[in-house]
Every structure is written in structure tokens, then in C-alpha cells.
N, C-alpha and C positions, 0 to 999 in steps of 0.2 A: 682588945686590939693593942692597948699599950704595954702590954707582956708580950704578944708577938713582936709587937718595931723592938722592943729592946734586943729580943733576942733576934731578928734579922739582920739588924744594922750595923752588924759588927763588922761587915767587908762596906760599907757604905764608901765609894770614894766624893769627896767633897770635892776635890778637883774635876772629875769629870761632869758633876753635877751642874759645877761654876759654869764650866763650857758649854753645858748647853741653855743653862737660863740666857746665856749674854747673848751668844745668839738666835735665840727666841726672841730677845729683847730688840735684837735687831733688827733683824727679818719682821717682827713685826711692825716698829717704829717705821722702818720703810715703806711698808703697805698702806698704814693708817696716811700717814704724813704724803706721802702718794695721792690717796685718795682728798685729805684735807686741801692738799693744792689746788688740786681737777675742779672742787667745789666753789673754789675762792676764787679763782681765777678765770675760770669759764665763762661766766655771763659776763665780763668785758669783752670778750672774742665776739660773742652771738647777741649782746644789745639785749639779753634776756635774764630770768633768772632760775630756769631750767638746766637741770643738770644734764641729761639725756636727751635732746630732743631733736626732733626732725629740723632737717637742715631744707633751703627751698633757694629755687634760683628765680630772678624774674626777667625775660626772657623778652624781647621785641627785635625788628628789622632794624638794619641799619635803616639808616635816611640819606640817601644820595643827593645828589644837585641834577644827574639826571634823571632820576626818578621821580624827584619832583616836578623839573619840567614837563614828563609825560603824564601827570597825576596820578601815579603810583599811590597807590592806598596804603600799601605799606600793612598788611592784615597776612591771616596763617591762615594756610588752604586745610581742608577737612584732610587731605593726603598727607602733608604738611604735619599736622600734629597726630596722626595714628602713626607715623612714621617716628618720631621723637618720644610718642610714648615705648615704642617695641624696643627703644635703643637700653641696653641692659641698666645704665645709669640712671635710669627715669624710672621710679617707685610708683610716679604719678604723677600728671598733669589736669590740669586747671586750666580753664577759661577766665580771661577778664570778658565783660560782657558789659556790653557800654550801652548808655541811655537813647533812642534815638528818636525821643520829645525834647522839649524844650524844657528849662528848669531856670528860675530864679527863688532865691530865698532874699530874706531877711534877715538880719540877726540885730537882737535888740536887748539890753539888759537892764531893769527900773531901777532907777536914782542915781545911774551911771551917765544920761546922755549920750550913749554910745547906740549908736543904730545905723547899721550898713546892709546897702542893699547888693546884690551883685546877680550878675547872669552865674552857673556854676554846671556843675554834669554830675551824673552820678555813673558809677561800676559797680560790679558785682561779681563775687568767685564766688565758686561751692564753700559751702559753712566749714567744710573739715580744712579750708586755706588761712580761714578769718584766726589770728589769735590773739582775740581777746575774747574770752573767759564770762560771758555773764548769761543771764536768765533769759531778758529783755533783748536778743537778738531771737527774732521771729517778726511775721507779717503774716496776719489773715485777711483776707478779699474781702475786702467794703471796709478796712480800715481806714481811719483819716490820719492814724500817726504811722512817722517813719521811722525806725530807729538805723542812726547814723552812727559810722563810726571814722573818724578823721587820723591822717596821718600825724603821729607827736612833733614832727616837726611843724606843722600848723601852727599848733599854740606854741610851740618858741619862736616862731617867728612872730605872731600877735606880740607875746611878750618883751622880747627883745628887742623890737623894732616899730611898730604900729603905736603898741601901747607907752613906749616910753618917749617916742618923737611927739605926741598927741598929749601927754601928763594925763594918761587914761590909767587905772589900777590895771595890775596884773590879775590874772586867772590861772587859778590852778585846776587841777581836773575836776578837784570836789566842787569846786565852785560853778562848772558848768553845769550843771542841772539847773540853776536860776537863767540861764541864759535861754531867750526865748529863740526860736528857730522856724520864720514862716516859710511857707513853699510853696509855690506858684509851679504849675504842670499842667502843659503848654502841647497838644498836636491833635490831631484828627477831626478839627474843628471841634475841642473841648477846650477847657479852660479850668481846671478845680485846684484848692488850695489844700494845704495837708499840712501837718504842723511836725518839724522836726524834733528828734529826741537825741542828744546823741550821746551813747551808753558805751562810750572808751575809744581809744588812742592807739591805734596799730605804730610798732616798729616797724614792721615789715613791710606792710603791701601803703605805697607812697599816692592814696587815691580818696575820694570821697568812695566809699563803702555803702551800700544798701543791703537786705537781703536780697537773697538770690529769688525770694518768691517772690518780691515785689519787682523787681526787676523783669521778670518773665509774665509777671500780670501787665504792668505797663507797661513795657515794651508790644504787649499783643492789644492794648487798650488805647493806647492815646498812636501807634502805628502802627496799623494791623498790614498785614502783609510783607514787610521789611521785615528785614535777619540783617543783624549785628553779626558782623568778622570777627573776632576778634583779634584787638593787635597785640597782647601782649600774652603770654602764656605763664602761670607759676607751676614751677617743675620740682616734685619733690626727688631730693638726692639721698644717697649715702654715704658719700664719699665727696664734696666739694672740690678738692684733688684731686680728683681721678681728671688722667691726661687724655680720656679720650670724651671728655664733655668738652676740654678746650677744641680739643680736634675738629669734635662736630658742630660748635657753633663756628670754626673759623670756616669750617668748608660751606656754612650753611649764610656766613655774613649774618647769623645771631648776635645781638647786643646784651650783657647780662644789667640789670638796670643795680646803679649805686657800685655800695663795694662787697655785694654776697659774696661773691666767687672768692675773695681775697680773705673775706672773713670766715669766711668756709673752712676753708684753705688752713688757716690758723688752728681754728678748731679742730679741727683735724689730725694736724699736727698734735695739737697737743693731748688728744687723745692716744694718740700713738707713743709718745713719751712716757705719757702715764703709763698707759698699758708695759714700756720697757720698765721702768722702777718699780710697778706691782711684781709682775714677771720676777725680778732679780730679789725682791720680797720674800714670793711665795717660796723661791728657790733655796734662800738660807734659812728658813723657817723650817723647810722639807727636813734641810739637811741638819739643826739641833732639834727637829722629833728623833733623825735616824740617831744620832746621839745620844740619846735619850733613852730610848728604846737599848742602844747597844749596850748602856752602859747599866740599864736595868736587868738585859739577859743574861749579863755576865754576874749581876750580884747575885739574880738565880742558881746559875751555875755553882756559884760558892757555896749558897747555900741549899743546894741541893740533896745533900744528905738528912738534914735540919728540917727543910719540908716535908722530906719522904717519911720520916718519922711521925712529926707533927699530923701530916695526912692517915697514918696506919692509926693514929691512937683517936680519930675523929675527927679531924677539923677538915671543913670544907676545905676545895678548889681559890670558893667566894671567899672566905674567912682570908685567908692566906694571901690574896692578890690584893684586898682591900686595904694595907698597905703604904702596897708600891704604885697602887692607882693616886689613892692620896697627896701620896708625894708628887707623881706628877702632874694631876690637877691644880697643887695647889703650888707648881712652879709653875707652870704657865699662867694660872688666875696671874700671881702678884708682874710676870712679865707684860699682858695685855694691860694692867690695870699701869702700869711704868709709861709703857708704850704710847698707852692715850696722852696720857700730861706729858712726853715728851713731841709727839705729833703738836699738839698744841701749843706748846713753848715753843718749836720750831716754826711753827707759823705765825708766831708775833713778832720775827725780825723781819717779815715782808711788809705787815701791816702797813706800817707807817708812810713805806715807799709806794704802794699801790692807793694809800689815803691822799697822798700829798701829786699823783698822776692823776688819779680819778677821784675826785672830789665825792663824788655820790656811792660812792664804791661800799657796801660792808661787805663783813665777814660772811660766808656762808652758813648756812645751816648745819650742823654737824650729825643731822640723821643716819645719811649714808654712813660714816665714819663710827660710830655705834654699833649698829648693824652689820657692817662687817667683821667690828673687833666681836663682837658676839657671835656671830656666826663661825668666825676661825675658833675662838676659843670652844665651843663646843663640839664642833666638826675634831680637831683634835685632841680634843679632850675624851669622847670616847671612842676614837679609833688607837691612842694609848689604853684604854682601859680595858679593849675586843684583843690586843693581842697582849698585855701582860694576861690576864685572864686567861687565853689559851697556851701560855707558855707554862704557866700552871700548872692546869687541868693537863697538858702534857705526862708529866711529874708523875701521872697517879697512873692516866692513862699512854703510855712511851709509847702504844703504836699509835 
């Protein structure tokens, strides 16, 4: 092979070569550094630390002053939500499903002194609404434990407020598993206790959480005959921005609960940005392969007399192209491999300003960003090597 480059590389132009490393280098530094942003900066939009994930609206009646005086319930009729699911923006809807027994707990922690008692309610959506992530969300019939899951602003506001007015310790998540959790369940002339568990901290749905199977036993157990309305609906979207969910909650006097719709909305956004820097990425990446490629067909060309020789006296098509594949594998390697440590150094003049906004804030995970420099790099890498190869094999073969 190194007696072939000597004797090919005699039309080598180094200029045109230049042109297209730099912009390989750039087109890709834009992609990566694209993508690096979308990772870093996402889960402040969405309160999460998923890169892709399903966006969700939560959804109830307004509350009037006349409505109330007529004892409006204020609940979504069976019409009502097959109607809101058929609307193209609704991927899926969800029930909240409310408790309609009675419910007190206790909460009590040893060597703390701290033990409060309260009336409380429980709700309930389908499992595929619930996101938190663990083993221990389930309920089987004739269990006496429940596992609970509480809104995170609960424990900041214990924290922040309860606990530091009271000179009670703070609680962190890990530390609520020592926290005891009695439960009192209260209707159909029963009365039984069950002992709470509670196995994680929803962002999203702002509710005391059951499963949905214990919910539909006790709801049918301690008030058989009663159905639960429901008043609030979670609705999953694709689009948080889309103008015709505001449309139809404003014709329908829908309330969106918090600030989904806005944080949606964001996300959104900012996935559409991304998407335009990838886009203009991919687009100057395209255009130093075509580069590349041109400026490869043309050294062919030169030496064209030189292969056809080479070819009559024995050497492969492969022989011959393996090369000018070389060279272009190994500009692109050292450009991908530039592009990552320049992605990365581009993202440490944000750091500091997104540390010093959100305190809790790190860096994302740089798997995606990996992953796709690996994927472009080889995706290109042999779609350069299918057509020098056939520009070749041309050579020998012209028709």
C-alpha cells in the first residue's frame, strides 16, 4: 500500500483537502454542540432529567362563583373525555380517580418527637401517568401496606417551613423510609388500618398517589355502589404549543393545573431550535463529503492512466481504492474526534451561568452526543468508501 500512496499522491491537492477537513470540523462541531445543549438544558424546561420524553397536561373545570352557588361538581362527563381524547393533540388521557372513603393517617418518626396526625384523600391515574420509576408500585387484594407516592413539593414545604419553624430536622427522600405512615379507612360501616409506604416524589401529578388497583378495590370495598367523576384529567401531548389545545380548552373553560402548558411550550421550543442547528449541521457536513468526494474524483481522474495500468498488470479494484478510503477515514476520524473536545469546551462557557441560575443544575450525560458522533462517523465513513470503491471499479469496468 505504501508504494501505491507514493505513487498516487502526486496530484494530491492539500488545499482542497484543508477545505474539507474544516468543514467537516464544523458541520460536525455544530451537531455534536447542538445536541450537547438540548441535554444540558432540557431537564430545567421539564423539572426532569429525561432527554425525550412524553410531555402531559393536567387538566380540570374552571370554578365559577355561580357554579358554586348551584353546587356544580365541577367533574368531566364520560362525553366530555371521549371527546378530548378524539381531539388530534391527545395521544392519551388519564383519569384522576378520587377516594370516596374516609382516610386519616399518621405520620410519626422515632427519636424525632415528631408525630402528626391529619384527615388526608388519596387519587389515583393509570401506572403509565405515575413517573416515578420503582419496583414497589403495585397492590395485591388483602394487603395491609400501601405504597404512596407524594408530590416533591410536600417535602419542601415540610422542609422549608414546618420543619424549620418547629427546629424539627430536615428530611430528605432517603431518609423517608424510616418515617412511619399509619392509615385509618373509614366507610361502609368498616373501619381497618393499613400502614403506609411511601416509595417516591412525583414532579408532576401535585396529589397524594395510590395505585390504581387499590383504588378500585377500595373504592368498590369500603363504597360499593358510588363512582367517582373524575375532576381532573392528565392528557398526554406532543406538542405543548400547539394553538389548537389553547383553542380547545378556552372554548371548553379547561384550566391547565401549574405551569405545564408554559413549560411545555418551552420545550418545545427548544426542541425546534435544536432541530434548526442540527439541520444547518447536517447540511455543511453533506456539503465537505461532497468535497471530498469531488476533490477525490478528480485525483482519480489524474490518475487515471496510472490505475489502468496498475489494474492490467494485477492489482485489484480493493487494492487501489484502499488508499483513498484511508485518507478519507482518517480525515473524518481526526475531525469527529476535534469536534467532540470542541462541543465540550463550547459547553463550559454556559456552565457556570446555568450553575449560578439553578443551583441543582449538572451537566448532562454525554451518551447521546457519543452516539451520534459514532454513528455520523461511520454512516460516512462507508458511504465515502461505496463510492470511491465504485469510482474505481469503474476504471476497469467504464461501462
Amino acid at each position: 500500500m505504501n508504494l501505491l500512496w507514493k505513487l498516487l499522491r502526486q496530484h494530491v491537492s492539500v488545499f482542497q483537502l484543508t477545505g474539507f477537513f474544516l468543514a467537516n470540523l464544523v458541520g460536525m462541531t455544530i451537531i455534536l454542540f447542538g445536541l450537547q445543549f438540548y441535554v444540558d438544558v432540557a431537564p430545567l424546561f421539564r423539572g426532569g432529567d429525561t432527554v425525550f420524553r412524553k410531555e402531559y397536561l393536567i387538566l380540570s373545570k374552571s370554578v365559577s362563583t355561580l357554579g358554586s352557588l348551584f353546587g356544580s361538581k365541577g367533574t368531566f362527563s364520560e362525553k366530555e373525555i371521549r371527546a378530548l381524547g378524539q381531539q388530534g393533540f391527545a395521544h392519551g388521557v388519564g383519569r384522576f380517580t378520587s377516594s370516596l372513603y374516609e382516610v386519616s393517617a399518621t405520620l410519626g418518626m422515632e427519636g424525632t418527637g415528631l408525630h402528626v396526625g391529619t384527615e388526608m384523600f388519596f387519587e389515583s391515574v393509570p401506572d403509565a401517568y405515575v413517573d416515578v420509576e420503582t419496583d414497589r408500585w403495585a397492590y395485591k387484594e388483602g394487603s395491609r401496606t400501601i405504597p404512596i407516592v407524594l408530590p416533591r413539593n410536600y417535602l419542601n414545604l415540610y422542609n422549608f417551613g414546618f420543619a424549620q419553624s418547629r427546629g424539627l430536622p430536615r428530611l430528605s427522600e432517603g431518609l423517608l423510609s424510616l418515617l412511619h405512615v399509619g392509615i385509618r379507612i373509614s366507610g361502609n360501616g368498616l373501619s381497618d388500618r393499613y400502614e403506609g409506604q411511601i416509595v417516591g416524589f412525583s414532579d408532576r401529578l401535585n396529589t397524594i398517589l395510590v395505585p390504581e388497583a387499590f383504588m378500585t378495590w377500595a373504592n368498590g370495598h369500603y363504597a360499593p355502589g358510588r363512582k367517582a367523576a373524575p375532576s381532573r384529567l392528565i392528557v398526554e401531548v406532543a406538542n405543548p404549543a400547539d394553538e389548537d389545545i389553547v383553542q380547545y380548552l378556552q372554548a371548553h373553560a379547561y384550566e391547565v393545573e401549574g405551569d405545564n402548558l408554559d413549560a411545555g411550550r418551552a420545550t418545545w421550543f427548544l426542541q425546534i431550535l435544536t432541530g434548526i442547528v442540527l439541520a444547518i449541521g447536517i447540511l455543511i457536513t453533506l456539503l465537505s463529503l461532497y468535497v471530498l468526494l469531488l476533490s477525490i474524483c478528480l485525483l482519480l481522474q489524474k490518475n487515471m492512466q496510472k490505475m489502468q495500468n496498475l489494474l492490467l498488470i494485477g492489482y485489484s479494484p480493493f487494492a487501489l481504492a484502499l488508499p483513498y478510503q484511508a485518507l478519507a477515514v482518517g480525515l473524518h476520524l481526526l475531525a469527529t474526534l476535534l469536534a467532540l473536545g470542541l462541543a465540550r469546551l463550547l459547553g463550559s462557557f454556559y456552565d457556570g451561568s446555568l450553575s449560578a441560575l439553578f443551583p441543582a443544575w449538572e451537566r448532562g450525560e454525554g451518551t447521546l452526543v457519543w452516539l451520534a458522533a459514532g454513528t455520523l462517523f461511520v454512516a460516512v465513513s462507508a458511504l465515502n468508501a461505496v463510492i470511491i470503491r465504485r469510482s474505481v471499479a469503474r476504471m476497469w469496468h467504464p461501462s
